[in-house]
DOPA-404727 format. One record per atom (N, C-alpha, C): atom name; residue number from 1; x, y, z. Coordinates in nm, 3 decimals. Example, Ala and Ser with C-alpha at 12.3 -4.5 7.8 and 13.67 -1.06 7.14 Angstrom:
atomo=N num=1 u=1.319 v=-0.569 w=0.780
atomo=CA num=1 u=1.230 v=-0.450 w=0.780
atomo=C num=1 u=1.320 v=-0.330 w=0.780
atomo=N num=2 u=1.285 v=-0.225 w=0.708
atomo=CA num=2 u=1.367 v=-0.106 w=0.714
atomo=C num=2 u=1.290 v=0.003 w=0.787
! end
This chain:
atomo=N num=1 u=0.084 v=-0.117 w=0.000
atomo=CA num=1 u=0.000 v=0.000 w=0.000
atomo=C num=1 u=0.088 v=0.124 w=0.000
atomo=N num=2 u=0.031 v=0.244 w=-0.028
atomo=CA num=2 u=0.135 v=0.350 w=-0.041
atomo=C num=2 u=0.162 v=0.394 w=0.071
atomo=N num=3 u=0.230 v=0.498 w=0.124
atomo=CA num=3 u=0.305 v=0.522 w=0.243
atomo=C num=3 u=0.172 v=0.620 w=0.292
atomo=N num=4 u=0.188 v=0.605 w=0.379
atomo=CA num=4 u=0.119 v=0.667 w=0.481
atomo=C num=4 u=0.111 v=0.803 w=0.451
atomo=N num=5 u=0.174 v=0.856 w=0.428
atomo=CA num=5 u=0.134 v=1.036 w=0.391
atomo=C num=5 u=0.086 v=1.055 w=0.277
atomo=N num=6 u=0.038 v=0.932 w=0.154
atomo=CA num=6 u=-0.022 v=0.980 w=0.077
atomo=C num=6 u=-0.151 v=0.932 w=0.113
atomo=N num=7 u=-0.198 v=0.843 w=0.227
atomo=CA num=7 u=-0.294 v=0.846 w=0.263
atomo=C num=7 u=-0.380 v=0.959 w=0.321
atomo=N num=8 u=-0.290 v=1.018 w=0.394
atomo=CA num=8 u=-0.310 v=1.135 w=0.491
atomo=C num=8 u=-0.378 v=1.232 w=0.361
atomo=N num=9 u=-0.290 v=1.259 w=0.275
atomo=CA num=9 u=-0.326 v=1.385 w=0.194
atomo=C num=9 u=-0.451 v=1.298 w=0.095
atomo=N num=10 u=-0.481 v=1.184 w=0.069
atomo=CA num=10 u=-0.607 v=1.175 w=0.013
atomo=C num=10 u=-0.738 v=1.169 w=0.094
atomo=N num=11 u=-0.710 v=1.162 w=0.221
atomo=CA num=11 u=-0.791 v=1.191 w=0.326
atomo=C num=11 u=-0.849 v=1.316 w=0.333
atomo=N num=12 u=-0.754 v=1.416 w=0.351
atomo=CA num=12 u=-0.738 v=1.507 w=0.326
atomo=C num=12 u=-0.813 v=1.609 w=0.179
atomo=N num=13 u=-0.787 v=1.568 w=0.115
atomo=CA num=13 u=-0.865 v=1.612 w=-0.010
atomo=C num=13 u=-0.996 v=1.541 w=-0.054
atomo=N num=14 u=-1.076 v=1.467 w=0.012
atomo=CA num=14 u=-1.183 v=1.408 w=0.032
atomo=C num=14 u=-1.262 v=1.503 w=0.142
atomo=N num=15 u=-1.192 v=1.522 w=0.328
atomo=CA num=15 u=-1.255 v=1.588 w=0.377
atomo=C num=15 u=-1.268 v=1.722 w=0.337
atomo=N num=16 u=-1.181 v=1.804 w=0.242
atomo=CA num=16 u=-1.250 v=1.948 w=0.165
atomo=C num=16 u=-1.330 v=1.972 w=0.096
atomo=N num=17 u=-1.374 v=1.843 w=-0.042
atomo=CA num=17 u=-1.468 v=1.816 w=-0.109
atomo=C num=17 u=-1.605 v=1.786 w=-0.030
atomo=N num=18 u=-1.612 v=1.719 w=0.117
atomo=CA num=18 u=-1.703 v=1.702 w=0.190
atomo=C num=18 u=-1.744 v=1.829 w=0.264
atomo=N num=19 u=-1.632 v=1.923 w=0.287
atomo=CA num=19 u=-1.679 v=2.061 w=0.298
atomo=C num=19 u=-1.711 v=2.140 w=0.270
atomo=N num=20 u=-1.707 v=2.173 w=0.117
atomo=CA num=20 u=-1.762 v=2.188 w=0.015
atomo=C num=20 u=-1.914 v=2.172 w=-0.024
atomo=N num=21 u=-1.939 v=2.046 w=-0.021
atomo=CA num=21 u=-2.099 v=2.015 w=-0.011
atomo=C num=21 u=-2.207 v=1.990 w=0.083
atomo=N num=22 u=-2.326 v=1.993 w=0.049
atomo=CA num=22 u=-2.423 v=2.015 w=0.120
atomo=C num=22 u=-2.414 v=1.898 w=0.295
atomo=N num=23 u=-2.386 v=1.770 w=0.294
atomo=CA num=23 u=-2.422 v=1.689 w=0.399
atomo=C num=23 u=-2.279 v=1.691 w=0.483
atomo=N num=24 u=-2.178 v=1.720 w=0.413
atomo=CA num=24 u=-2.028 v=1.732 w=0.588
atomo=C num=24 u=-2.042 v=1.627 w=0.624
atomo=N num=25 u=-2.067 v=1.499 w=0.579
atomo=CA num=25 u=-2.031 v=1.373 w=0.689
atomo=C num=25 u=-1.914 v=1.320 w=0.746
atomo=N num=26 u=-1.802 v=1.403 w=0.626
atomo=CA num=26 u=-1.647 v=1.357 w=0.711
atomo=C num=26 u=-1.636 v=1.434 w=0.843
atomo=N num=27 u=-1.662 v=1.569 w=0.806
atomo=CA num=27 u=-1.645 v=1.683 w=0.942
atomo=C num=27 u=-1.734 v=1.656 w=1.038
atomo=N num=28 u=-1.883 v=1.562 w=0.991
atomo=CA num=28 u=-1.950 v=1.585 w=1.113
atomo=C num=28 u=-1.876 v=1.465 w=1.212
atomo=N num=29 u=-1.828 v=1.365 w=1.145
atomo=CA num=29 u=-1.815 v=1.230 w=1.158
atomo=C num=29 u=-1.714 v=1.245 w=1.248
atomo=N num=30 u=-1.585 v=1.318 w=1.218
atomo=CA num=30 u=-1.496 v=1.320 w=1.273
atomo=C num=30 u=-1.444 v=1.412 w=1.362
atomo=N num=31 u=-1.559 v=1.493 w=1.348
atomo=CA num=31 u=-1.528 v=1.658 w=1.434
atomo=C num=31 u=-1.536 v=1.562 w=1.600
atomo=N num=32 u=-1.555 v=1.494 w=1.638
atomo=CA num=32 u=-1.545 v=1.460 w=1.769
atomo=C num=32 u=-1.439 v=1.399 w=1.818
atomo=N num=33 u=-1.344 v=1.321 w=1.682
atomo=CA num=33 u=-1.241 v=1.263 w=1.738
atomo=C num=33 u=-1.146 v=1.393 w=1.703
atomo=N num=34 u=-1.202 v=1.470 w=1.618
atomo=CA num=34 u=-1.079 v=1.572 w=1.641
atomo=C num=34 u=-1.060 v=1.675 w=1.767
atomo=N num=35 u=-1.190 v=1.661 w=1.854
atomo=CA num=35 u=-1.156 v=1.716 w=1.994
atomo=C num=35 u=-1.043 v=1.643 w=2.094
atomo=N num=36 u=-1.055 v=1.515 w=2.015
atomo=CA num=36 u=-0.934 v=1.474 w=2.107
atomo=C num=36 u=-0.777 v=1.445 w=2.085
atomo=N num=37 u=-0.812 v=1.414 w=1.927
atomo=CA num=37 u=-0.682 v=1.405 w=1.902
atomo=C num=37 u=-0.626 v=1.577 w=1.862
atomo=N num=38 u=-0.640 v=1.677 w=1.814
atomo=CA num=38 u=-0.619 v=1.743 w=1.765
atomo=C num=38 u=-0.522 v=1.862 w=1.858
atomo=N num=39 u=-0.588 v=1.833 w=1.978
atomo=CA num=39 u=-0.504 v=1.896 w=2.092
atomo=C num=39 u=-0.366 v=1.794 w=2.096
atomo=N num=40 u=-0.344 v=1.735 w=2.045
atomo=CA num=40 u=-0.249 v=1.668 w=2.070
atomo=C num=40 u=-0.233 v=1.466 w=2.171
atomo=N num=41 u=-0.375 v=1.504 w=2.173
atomo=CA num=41 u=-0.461 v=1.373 w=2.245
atomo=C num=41 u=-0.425 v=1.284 w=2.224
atomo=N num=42 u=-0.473 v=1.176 w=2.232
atomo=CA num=42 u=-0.522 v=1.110 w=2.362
atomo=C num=42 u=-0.416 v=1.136 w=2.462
atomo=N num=43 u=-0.442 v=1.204 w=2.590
atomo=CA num=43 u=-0.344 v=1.189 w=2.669
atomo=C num=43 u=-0.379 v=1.167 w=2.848
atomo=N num=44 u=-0.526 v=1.078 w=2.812
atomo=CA num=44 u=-0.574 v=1.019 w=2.940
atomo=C num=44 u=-0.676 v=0.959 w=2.935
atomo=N num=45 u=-0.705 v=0.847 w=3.039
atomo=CA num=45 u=-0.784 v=0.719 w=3.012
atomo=C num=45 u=-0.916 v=0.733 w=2.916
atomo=N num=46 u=-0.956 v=0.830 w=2.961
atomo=CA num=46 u=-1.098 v=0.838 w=2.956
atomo=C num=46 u=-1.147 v=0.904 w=2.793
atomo=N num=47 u=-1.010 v=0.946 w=2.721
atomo=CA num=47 u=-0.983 v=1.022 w=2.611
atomo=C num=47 u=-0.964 v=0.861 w=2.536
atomo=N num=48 u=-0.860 v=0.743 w=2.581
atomo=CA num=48 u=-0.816 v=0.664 w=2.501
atomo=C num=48 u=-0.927 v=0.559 w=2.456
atomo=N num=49 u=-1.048 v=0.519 w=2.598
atomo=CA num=49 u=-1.140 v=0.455 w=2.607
atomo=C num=49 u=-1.263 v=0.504 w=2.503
atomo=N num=50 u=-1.273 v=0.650 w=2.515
atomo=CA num=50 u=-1.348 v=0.690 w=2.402
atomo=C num=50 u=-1.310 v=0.678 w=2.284
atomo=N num=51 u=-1.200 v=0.712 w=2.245
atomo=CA num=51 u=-1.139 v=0.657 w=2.076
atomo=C num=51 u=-1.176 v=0.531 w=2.062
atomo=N num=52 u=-1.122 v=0.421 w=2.153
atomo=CA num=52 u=-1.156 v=0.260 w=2.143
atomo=C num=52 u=-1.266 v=0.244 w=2.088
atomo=N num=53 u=-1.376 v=0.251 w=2.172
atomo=CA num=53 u=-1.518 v=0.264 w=2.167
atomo=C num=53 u=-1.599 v=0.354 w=2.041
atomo=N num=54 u=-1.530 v=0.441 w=2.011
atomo=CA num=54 u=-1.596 v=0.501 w=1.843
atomo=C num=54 u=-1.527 v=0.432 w=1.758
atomo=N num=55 u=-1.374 v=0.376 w=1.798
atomo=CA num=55 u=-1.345 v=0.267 w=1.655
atomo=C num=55 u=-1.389 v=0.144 w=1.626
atomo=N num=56 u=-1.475 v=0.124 w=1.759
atomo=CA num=56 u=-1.489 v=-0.055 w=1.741
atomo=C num=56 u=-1.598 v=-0.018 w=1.717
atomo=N num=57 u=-1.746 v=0.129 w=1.701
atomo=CA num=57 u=-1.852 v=0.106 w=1.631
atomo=C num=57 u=-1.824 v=0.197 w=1.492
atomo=N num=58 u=-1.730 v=0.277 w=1.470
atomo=CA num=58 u=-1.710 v=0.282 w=1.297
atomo=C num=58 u=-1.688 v=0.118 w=1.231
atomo=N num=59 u=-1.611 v=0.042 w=1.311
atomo=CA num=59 u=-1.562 v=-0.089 w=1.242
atomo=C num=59 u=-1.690 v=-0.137 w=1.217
atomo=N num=60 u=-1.769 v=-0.135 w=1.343
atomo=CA num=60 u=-1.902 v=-0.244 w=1.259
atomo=C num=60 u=-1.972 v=-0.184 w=1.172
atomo=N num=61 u=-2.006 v=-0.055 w=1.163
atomo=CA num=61 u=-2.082 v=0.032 w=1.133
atomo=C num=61 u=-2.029 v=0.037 w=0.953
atomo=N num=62 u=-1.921 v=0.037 w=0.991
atomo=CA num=62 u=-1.809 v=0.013 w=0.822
atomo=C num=62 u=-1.848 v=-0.103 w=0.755
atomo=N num=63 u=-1.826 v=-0.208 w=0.809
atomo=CA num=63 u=-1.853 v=-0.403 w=0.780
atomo=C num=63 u=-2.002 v=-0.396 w=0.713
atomo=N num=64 u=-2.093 v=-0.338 w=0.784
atomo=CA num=64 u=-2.215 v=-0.334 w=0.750
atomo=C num=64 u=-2.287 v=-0.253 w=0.610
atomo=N num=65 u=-2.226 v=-0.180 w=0.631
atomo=CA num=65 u=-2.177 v=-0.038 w=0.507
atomo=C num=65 u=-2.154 v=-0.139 w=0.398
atomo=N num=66 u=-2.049 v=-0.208 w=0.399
atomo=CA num=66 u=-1.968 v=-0.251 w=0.324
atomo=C num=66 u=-2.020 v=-0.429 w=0.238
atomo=N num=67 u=-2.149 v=-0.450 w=0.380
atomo=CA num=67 u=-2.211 v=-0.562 w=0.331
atomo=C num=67 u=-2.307 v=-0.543 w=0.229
atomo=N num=68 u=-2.334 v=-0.431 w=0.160
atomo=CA num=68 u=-2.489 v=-0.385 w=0.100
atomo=C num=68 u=-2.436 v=-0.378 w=-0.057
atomo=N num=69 u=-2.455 v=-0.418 w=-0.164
atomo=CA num=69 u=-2.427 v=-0.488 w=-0.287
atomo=C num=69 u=-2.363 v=-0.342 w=-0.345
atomo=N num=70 u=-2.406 v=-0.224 w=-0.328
atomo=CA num=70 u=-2.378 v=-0.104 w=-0.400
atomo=C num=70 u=-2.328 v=-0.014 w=-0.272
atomo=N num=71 u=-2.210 v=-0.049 w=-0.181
atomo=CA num=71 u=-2.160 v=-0.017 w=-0.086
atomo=C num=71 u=-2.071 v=0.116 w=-0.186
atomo=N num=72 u=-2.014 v=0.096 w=-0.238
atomo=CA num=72 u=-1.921 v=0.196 w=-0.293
atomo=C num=72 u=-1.954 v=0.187 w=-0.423
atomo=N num=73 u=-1.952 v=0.322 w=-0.503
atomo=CA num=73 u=-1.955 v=0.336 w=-0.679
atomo=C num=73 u=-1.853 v=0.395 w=-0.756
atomo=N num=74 u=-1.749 v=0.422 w=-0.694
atomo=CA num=74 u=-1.627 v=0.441 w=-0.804
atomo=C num=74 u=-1.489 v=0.379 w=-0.720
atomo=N num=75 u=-1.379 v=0.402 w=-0.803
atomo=CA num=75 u=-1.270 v=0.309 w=-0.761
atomo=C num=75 u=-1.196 v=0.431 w=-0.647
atomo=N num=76 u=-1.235 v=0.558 w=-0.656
atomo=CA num=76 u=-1.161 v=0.667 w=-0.583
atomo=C num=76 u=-1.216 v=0.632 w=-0.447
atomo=N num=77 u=-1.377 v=0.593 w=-0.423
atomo=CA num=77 u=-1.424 v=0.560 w=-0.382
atomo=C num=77 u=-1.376 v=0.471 w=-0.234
atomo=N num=78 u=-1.352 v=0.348 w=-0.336
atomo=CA num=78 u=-1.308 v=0.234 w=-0.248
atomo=C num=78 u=-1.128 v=0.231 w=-0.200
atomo=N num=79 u=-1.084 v=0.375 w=-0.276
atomo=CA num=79 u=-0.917 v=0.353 w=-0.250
atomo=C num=79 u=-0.948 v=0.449 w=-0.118
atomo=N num=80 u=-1.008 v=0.513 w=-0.122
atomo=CA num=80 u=-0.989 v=0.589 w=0.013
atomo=C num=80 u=-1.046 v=0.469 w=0.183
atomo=N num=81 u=-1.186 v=0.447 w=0.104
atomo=CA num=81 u=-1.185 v=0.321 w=0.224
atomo=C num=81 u=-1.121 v=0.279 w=0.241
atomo=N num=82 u=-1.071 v=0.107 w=0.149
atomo=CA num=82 u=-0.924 v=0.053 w=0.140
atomo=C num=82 u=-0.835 v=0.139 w=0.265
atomo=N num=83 u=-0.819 v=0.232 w=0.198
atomo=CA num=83 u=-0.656 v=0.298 w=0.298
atomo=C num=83 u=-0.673 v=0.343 w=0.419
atomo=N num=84 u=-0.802 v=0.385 w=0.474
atomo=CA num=84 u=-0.811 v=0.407 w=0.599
atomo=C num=84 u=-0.852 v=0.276 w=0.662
atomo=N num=85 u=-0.895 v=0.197 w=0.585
atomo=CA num=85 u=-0.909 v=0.017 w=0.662
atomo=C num=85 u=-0.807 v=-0.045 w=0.698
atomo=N num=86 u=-0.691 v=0.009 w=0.583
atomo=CA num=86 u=-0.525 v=-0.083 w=0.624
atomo=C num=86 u=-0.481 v=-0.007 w=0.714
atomo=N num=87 u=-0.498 v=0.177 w=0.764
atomo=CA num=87 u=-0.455 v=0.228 w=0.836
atomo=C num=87 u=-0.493 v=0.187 w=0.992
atomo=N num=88 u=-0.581 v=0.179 w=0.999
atomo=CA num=88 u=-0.633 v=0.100 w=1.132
atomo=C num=88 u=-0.620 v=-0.032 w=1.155
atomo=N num=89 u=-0.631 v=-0.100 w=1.050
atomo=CA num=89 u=-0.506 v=-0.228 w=1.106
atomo=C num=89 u=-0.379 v=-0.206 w=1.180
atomo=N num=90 u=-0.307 v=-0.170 w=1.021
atomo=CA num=90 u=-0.194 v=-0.181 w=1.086
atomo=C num=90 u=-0.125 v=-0.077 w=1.227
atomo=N num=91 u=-0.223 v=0.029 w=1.218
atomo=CA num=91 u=-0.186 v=0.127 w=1.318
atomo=C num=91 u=-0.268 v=0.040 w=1.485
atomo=N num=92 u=-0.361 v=-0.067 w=1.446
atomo=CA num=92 u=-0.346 v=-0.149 w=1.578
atomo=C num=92 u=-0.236 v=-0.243 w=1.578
atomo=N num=93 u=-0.196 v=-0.296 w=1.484
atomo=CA num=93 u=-0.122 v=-0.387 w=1.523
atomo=C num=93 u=0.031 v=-0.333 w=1.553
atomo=N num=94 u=0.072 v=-0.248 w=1.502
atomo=CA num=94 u=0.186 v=-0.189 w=1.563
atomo=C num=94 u=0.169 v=-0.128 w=1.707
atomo=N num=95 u=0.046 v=-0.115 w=1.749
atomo=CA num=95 u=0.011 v=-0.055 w=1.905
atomo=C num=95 u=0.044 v=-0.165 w=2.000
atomo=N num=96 u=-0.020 v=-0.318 w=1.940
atomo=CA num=96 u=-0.035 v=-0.410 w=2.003
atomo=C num=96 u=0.092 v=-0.454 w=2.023
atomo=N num=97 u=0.150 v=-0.433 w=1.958
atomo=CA num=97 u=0.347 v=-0.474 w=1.972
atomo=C num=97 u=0.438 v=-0.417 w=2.008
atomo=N num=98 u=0.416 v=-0.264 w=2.032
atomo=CA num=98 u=0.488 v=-0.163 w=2.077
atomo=C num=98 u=0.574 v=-0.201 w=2.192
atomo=N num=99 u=0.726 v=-0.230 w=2.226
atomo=CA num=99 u=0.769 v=-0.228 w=2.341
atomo=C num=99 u=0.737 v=-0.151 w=2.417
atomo=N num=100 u=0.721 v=-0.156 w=2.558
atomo=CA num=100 u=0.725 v=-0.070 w=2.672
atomo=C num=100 u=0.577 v=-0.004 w=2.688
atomo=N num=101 u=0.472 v=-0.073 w=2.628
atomo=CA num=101 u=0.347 v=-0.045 w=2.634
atomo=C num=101 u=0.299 v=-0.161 w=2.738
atomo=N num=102 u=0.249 v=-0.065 w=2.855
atomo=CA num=102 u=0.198 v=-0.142 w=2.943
atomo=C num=102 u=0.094 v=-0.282 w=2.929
atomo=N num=103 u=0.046 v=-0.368 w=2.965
atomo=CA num=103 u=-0.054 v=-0.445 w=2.936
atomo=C num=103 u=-0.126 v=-0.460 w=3.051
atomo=N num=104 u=-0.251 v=-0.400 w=3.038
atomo=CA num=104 u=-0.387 v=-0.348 w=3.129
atomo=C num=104 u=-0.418 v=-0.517 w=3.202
atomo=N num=105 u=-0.373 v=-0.599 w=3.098
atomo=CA num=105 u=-0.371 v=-0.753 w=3.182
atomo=C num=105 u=-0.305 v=-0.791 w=3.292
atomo=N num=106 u=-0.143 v=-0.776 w=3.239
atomo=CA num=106 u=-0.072 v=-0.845 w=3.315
atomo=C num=106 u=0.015 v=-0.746 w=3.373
atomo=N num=107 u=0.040 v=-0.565 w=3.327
atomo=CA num=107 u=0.082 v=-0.539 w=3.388
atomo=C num=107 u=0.227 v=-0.507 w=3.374
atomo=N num=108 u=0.273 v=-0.512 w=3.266
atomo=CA num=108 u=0.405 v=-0.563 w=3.215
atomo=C num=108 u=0.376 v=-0.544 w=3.078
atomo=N num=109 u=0.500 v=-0.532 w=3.007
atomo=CA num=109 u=0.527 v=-0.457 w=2.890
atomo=C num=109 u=0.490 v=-0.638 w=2.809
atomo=N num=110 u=0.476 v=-0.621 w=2.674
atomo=CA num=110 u=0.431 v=-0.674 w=2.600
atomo=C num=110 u=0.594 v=-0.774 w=2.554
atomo=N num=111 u=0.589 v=-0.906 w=2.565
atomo=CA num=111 u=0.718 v=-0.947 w=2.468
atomo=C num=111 u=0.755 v=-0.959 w=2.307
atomo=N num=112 u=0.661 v=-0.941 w=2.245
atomo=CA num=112 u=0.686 v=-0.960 w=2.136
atomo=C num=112 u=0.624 v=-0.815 w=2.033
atomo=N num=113 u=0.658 v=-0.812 w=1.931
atomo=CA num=113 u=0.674 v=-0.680 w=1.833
atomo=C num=113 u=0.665 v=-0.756 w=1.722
atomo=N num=114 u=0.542 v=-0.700 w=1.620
atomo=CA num=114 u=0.516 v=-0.738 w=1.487
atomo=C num=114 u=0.671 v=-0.741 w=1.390
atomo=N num=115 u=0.662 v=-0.861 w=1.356
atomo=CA num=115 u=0.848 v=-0.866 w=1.257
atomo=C num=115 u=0.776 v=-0.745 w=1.147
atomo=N num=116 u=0.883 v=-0.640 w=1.105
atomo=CA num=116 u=0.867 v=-0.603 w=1.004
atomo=C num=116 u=0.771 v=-0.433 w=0.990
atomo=N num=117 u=0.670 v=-0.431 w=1.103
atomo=CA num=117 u=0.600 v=-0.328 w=1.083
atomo=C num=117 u=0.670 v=-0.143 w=1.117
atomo=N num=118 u=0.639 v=-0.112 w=1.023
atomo=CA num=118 u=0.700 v=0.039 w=1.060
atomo=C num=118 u=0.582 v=0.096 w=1.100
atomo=N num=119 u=0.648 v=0.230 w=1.186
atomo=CA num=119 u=0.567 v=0.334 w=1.284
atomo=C num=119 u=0.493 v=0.431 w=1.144
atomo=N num=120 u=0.358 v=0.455 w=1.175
atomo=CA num=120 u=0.326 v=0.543 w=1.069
atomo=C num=120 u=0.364 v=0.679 w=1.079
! end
């Protein structure tokens, strides 16, 4: 997939076109996680628990989206999904492997780190 900053900037030029027109669903969609990340966020429980919790119902909310025969109609379309779908993968799975990231389980840093994944 392409590098991460050309994701960013097609993100990016999608949410201006959505600003642009009449319904704003990127800005409305996201104007809440940008209260948190935008300050420089998440930078406490109750900030990280809320991100969790709006990503695990965009995910279903996406799946479902995505189950309906005419989910997407052009290929610009589905490259922007696509890339914010691999971005949240892989931006969990590099979380999940991160040395020196506590584990809410056990308490103790995590032993093992995805072979291969770079930081976005």
């Amino acid at each position: 997939m392409a590098d991460s900053h050309d994701w960013v900037e097609l993100w990016r030029r999608v949410a201006e076109a959505d600003a642009q027109g009449s319904r704003r669903l990127v800005g409305d969609v996201c104007g809440g996680l940008d209260l948190v990340t935008d300050s420089g966020g998440p930078d406490d429980p109750d900030e990280i628990i809320a991100l969790a919790i709006a990503g695990a119902k965009s995910a279903e909310a996406t799946a479902a989206g995505l189950g309906l025969e005419r989910a997407l109609y052009t290929p610009q379309q589905a490259a922007v999904v696509a890339s914010a779908l691999y971005a949240q993968i892989e931006r969990g799975r590099i979380s999940a492997g991160e040395p020196g990231r506590v584990s809410a389980c056990h308490g103790r840093a995590p032993r093992h780190r995805a072979a291969g994944v770079q930081r976005l």
